[in-house]
C-alpha positions as CSV (number, residue, x, y, z in Angstrom):
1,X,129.7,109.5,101.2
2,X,130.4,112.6,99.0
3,X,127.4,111.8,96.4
4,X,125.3,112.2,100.3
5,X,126.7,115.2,101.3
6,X,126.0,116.7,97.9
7,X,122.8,116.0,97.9
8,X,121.9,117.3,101.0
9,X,123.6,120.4,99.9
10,X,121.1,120.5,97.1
11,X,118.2,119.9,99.1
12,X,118.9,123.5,100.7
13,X,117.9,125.2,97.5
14,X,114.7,122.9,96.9
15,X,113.1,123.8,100.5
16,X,114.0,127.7,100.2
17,X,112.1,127.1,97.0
18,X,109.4,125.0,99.0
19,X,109.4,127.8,101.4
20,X,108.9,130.5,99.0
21,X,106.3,129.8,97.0
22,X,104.0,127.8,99.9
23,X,104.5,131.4,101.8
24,X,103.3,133.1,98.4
25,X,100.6,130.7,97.7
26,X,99.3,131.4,101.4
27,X,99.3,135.1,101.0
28,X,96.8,134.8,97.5
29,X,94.3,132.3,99.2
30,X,91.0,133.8,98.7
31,X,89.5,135.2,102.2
32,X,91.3,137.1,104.9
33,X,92.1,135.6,107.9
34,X,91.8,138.7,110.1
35,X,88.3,138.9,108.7
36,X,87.7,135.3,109.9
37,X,89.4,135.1,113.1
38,X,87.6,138.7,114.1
39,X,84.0,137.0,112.9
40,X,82.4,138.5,115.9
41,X,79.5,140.6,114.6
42,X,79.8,143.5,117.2
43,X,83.9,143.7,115.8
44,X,84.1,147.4,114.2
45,X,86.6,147.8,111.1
46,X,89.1,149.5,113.6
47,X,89.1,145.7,115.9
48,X,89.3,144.0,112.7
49,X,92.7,146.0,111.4
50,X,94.3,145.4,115.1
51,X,93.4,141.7,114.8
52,X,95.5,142.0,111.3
53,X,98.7,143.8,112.7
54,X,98.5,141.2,115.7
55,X,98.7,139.0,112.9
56,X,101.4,141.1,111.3
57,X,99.5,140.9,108.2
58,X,99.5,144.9,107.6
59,X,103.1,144.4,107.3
60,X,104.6,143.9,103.4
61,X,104.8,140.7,101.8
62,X,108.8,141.0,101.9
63,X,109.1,142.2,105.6
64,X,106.8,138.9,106.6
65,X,108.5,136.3,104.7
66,X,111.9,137.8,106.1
67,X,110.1,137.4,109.9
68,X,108.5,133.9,108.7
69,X,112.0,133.0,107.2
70,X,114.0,134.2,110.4
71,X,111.1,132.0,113.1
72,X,112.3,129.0,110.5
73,X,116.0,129.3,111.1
74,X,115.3,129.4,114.7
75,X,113.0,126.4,114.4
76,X,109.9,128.3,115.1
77,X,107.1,127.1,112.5
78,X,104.3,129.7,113.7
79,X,101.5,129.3,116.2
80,X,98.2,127.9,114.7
81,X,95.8,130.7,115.0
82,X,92.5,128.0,115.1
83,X,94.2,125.7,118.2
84,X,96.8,128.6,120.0
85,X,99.5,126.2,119.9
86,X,102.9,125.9,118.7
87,X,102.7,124.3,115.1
88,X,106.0,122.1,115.8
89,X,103.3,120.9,119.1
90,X,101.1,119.9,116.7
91,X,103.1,118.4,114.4
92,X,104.5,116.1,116.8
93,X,101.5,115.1,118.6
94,X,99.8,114.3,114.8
95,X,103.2,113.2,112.8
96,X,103.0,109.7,114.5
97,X,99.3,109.1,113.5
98,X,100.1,109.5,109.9
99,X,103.6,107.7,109.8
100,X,101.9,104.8,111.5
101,X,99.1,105.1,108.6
102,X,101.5,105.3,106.3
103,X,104.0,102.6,107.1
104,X,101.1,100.0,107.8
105,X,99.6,101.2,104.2
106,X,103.4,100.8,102.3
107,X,104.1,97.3,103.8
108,X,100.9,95.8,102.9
109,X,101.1,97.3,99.3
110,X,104.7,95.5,99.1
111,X,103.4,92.6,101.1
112,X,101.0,91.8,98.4
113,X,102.1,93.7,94.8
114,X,105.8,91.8,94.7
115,X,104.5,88.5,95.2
116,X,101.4,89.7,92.8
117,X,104.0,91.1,90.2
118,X,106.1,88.5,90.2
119,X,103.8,85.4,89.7
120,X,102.1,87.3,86.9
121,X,105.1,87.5,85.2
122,X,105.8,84.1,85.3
123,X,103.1,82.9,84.1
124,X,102.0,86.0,81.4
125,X,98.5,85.5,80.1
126,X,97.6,83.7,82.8
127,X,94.2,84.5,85.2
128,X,96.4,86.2,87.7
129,X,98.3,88.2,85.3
130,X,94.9,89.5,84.5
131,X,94.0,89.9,88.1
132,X,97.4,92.2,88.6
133,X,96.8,94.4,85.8
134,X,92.4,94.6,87.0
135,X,94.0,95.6,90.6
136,X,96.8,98.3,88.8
137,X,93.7,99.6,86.7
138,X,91.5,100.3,90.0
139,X,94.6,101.8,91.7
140,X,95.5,104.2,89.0
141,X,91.8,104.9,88.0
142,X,90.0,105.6,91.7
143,X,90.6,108.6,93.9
144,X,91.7,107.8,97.6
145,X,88.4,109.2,98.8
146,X,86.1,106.8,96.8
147,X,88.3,103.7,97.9
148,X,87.6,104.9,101.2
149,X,84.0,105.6,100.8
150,X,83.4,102.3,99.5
151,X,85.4,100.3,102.1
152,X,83.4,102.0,105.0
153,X,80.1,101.5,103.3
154,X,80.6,97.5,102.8
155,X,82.7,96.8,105.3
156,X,80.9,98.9,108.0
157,X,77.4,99.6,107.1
158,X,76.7,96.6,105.1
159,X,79.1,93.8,106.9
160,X,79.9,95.7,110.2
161,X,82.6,93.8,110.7
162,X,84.9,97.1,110.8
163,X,85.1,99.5,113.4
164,X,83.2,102.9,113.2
165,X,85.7,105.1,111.4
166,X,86.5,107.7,113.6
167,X,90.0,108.1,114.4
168,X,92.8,106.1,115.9
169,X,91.1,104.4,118.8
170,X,87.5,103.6,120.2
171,X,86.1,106.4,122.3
172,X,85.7,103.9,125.1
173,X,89.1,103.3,125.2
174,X,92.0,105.0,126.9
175,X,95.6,105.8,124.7
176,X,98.7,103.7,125.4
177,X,101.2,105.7,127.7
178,X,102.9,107.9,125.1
179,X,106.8,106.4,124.1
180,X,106.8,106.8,120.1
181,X,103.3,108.1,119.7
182,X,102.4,104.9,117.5
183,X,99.9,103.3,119.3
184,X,100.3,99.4,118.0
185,X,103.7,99.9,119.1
186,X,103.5,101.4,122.3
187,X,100.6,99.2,123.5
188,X,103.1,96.2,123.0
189,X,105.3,98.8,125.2
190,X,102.8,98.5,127.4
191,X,102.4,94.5,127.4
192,X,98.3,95.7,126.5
193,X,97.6,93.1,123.5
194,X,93.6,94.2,123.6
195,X,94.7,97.8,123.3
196,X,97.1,96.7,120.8
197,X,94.3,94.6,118.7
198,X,91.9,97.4,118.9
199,X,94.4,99.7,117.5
200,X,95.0,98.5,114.7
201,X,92.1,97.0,113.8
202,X,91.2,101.3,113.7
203,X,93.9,100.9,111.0
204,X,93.2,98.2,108.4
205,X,90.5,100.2,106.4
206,X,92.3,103.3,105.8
207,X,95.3,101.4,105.8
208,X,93.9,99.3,102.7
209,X,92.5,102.2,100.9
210,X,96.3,104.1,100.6
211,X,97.8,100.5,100.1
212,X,95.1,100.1,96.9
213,X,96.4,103.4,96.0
214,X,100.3,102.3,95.9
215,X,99.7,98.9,94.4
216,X,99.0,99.8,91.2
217,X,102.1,101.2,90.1
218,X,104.5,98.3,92.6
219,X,102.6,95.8,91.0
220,X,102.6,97.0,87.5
221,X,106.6,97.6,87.9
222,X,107.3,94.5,89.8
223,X,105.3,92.3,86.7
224,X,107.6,94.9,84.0
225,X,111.0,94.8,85.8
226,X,110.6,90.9,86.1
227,X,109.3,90.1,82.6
228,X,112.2,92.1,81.0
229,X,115.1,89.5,83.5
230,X,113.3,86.7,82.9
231,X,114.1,87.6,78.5
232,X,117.7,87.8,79.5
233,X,120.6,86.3,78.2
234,X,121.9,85.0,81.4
235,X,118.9,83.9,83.1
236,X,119.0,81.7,79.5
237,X,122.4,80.6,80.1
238,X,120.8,79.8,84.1
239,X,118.4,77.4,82.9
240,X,120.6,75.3,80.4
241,X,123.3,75.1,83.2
242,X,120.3,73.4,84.9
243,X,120.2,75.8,88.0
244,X,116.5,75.0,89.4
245,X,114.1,77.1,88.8
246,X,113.7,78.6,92.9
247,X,117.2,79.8,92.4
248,X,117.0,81.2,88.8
249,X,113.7,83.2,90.0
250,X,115.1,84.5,93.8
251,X,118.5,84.4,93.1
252,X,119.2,85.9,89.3
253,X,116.2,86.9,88.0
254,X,114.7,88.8,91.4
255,X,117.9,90.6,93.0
256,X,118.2,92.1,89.0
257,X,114.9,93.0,88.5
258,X,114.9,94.9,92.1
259,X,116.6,98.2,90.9
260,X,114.0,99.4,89.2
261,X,111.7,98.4,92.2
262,X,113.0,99.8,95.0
263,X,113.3,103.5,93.1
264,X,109.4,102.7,92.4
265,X,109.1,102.1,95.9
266,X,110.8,105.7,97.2
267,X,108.6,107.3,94.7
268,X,105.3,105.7,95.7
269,X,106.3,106.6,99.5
270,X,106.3,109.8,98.7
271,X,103.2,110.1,96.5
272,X,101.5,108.0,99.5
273,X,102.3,111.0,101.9
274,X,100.2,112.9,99.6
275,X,97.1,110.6,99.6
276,X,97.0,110.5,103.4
277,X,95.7,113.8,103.4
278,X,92.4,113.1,102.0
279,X,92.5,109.3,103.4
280,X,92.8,111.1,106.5
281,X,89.5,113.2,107.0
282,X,87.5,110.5,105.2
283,X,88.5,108.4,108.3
284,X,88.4,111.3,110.9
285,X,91.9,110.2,111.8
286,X,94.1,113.0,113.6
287,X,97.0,113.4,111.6
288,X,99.3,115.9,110.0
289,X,97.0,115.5,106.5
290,X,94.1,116.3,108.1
291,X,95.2,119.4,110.3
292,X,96.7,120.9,106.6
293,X,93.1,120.5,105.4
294,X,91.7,122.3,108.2
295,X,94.4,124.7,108.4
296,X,93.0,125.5,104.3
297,X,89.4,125.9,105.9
298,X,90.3,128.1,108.7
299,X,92.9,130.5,106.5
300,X,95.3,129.3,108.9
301,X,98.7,130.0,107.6
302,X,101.0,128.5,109.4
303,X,100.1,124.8,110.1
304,X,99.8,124.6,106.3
305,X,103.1,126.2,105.0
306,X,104.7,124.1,108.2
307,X,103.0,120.7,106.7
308,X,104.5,122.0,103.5
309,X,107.7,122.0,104.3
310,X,107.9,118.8,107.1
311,X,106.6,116.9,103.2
312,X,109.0,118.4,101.3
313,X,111.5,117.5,104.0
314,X,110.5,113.7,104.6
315,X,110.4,113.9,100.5
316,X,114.2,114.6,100.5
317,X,115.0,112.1,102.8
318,X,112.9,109.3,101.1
319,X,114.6,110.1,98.0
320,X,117.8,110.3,99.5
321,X,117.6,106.7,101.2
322,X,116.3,105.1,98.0
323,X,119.7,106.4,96.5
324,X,121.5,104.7,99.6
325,X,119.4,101.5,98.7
326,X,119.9,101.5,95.6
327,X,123.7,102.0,95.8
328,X,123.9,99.2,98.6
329,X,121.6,96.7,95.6
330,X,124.1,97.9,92.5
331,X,127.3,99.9,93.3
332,X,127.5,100.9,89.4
333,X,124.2,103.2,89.9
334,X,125.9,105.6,92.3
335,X,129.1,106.1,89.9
């Protein structure tokens, strides 16, 4: 309980930090965003410098981080100057579009790189050994955006057995009544199984192409961890004392090989929440990623430092409850 609380407490001095320098970052974008928002031809120079201290950006970089820093401690993200809504509005009517994404994406990549990395180590050499490490290669090697790409053309042009890619739900069909703001789960809510089907058939391709993206390193750790328990001592001593061979693999050979697995795990999480952004606006789906890429486009500050700091936030946390995991699989890591 104390190694928690003192990590929190740490956490306080990373997002200041995440605060800080995504506020300075903002303020050297090329472009200025009075310029853009006051586009109007007929604008003089005198409309454009009121649309800046309406902004308060005639103010000095230290007086508007101590404003921006003061709206934060009061839960206030900003307004998004391109939609003219709260950016904590925003955030919560686009976080559940990209933590359904995401979660969908991180179970299939463990649904199919443990099993993956853990046959290939048992039988090293062999042609699915070769397969794991071919699948690893593609993950590492290929952006997000050409996985994407290519699903969409083969799949949809060329097979048209996938949806048009387009966002979350067909345009002919109406949203679930809003419970958690996943859709799969609140059409079950709903008892709507059509709705339901048609949801997430939206999600398998972009779902696969962030799943190809966290396979690589799952699989190439599950096949490492494994290989290295299956050379041990006592999984020698395991097989002489004739133990079969189910309950060498699950029982000795699997729960020791996890540590290293599940701290993978937390780490591809978090890289994942990274991907989606550019996952996102190949598929036109209406998440937090893609309103941080627009908010880039439009010099909108606030949405972006607010998406900033939500990551680095849900980074903290992921972290934190692979610790907790990790401490529940082997008490001796947390001493």
């Amino acid at each position: 309980m104390t190694g928690i609380v003192l990590r929190l407490l740490s956490a306080i001095p990373t997002l200041f930090g995440v605060v800080l320098v995504t506020f300075l970052i903002t303020r050297v974008l090329p472009g200025d965003p009075a310029v853009f928002f006051a586009s109007n031809p007929s604008m003089t120079t005198q409309d454009i410098e009121a649309v800046r201290q309406s902004l308060g950006l005639d103010k000095p970089l230290p007086e508007q981080f101590l404003i921006y820093l003061g709206g934060l401690l009061h839960g206030d993200l900003g307004n998004s100057l391109s939609t003219g809504q709260k950016v904590v509005t925003e955030f919560a009517n686009r976080l559940p579009a990209s933590a359904e994404l995401t979660f969908l994406a991180f179970f299939i990549a463990i649904g199919v790189s443990l099993p993956l990395g853990i046959a290939a180590a048992l039988r090293p050499g062999s042609l699915i050994d070769h397969l794991s490490r071919v699948i690893a290669t593609l993950g590492v090697s290929m952006p997000t955006f050409v996985t994407g790409l290519l699903l969409i053309f083969f799949f949809y042009f060329v097979l048209g057995v996938a949806p048009e890619p387009i966002g979350r739900l067909d345009p002919f069909m109406f949203e679930p009544d809003r419970v958690t703001g996943l859709y799969t789960i609140d059409a079950l809510i709903a008892g709507d199984l059509e709705l339901f089907a048609a949801a997430l058939k939206q999600m398998i391709l972009p779902a696969v192409t962030m799943a190809l993206f966290a396979l690589a390193p799952l699989t190439r750790m599950a096949r490492a961890s494994m290989l290295e328990v299956l050379g041990s001592e006592f999984i020698r001593t395991a097989r002489a004392s004739g133990l079969s061979r189910r309950k060498i693999i699950m029982t000795y050979a699997f729960r020791n090989a996890l540590l290293p697995i599940v701290t993978t795990m937390g780490m591809t999480f978090s890289y994942m929440l990274g991907a989606n952004v550019l996952v996102e606006r190949v598929f036109s789906w209406p998440g937090v990623g893609a309103f941080a890429v627009d908010s880039i486009i439009n010099l909108d500050y606030a949405p972006l430092q607010g998406f900033m700091l939500v990551m680095a936030g849900i980074f903290i946390v992921v972290n934190l409850t692979t610790d907790v995991v990790v401490a529940l699989i082997d008490p001796r890591a947390s001493r």
